[in-house]
C-alpha positions in Angstrom: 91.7 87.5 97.5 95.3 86.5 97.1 95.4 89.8 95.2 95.2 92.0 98.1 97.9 90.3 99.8 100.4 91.3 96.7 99.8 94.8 96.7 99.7 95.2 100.4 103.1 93.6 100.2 103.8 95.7 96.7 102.9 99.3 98.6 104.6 98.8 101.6 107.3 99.6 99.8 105.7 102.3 97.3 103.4 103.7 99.7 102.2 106.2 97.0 102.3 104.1 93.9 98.3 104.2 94.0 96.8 107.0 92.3 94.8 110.0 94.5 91.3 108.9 94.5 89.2 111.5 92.4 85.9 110.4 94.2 87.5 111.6 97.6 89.5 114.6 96.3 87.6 116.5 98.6 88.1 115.0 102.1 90.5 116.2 104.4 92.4 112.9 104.3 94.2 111.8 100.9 93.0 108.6 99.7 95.1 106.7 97.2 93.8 103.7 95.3 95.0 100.4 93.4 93.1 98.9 90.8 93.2 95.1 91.8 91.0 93.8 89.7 88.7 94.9 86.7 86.0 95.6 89.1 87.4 96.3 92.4 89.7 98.9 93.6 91.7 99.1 97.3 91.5 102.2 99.0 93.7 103.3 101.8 95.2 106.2 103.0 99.0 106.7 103.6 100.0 108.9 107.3 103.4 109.4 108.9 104.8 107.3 106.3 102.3 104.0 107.5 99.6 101.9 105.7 95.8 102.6 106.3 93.5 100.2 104.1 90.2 101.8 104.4 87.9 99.6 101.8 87.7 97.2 98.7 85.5 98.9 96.6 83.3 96.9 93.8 83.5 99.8 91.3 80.2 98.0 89.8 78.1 100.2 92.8 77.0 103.5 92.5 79.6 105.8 92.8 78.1 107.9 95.6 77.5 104.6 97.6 81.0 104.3 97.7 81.8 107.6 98.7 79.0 107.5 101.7 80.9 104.2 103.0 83.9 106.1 103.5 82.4 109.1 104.6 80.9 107.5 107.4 83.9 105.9 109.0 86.1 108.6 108.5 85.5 110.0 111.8 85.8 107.0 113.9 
């Protein structure tokens, strides 16, 4: 997706343009996302002022799916 590529490029320099994801409020890490697309949102994560893309997400899925996929990588 050619997408991704532009708003990589667009939030290295707006780091926290992306709005706080409400599906993760409640982990310990903030996750921000941007909406790239009508049905898929970027995910990543913003620490000591650097870039962390954690996932594409089809918003299409259940919602808790989602959620679970993050949840288990979090602590790798």
């Amino acid at each position: 997706m050619s997408q991704i590529k532009s708003y990589k490029l667009w939030l290295k320099d707006n780091p926290y343009m992306g709005a706080i994801e409400p599906l993760l409020d409640e982990m310990e890490v903030q996750y921000r996302h941007v909406i790239i697309s009508p049905c898929f949102k970027l995910i990543y994560t913003v620490y000591d002022e650097k870039l962390y893309f954690s996932s594409v997400w089809d918003t299409r899925r259940n919602p808790e799916s989602l959620v679970e996929e993050i949840t288990k990588t979090e602590g790798k």
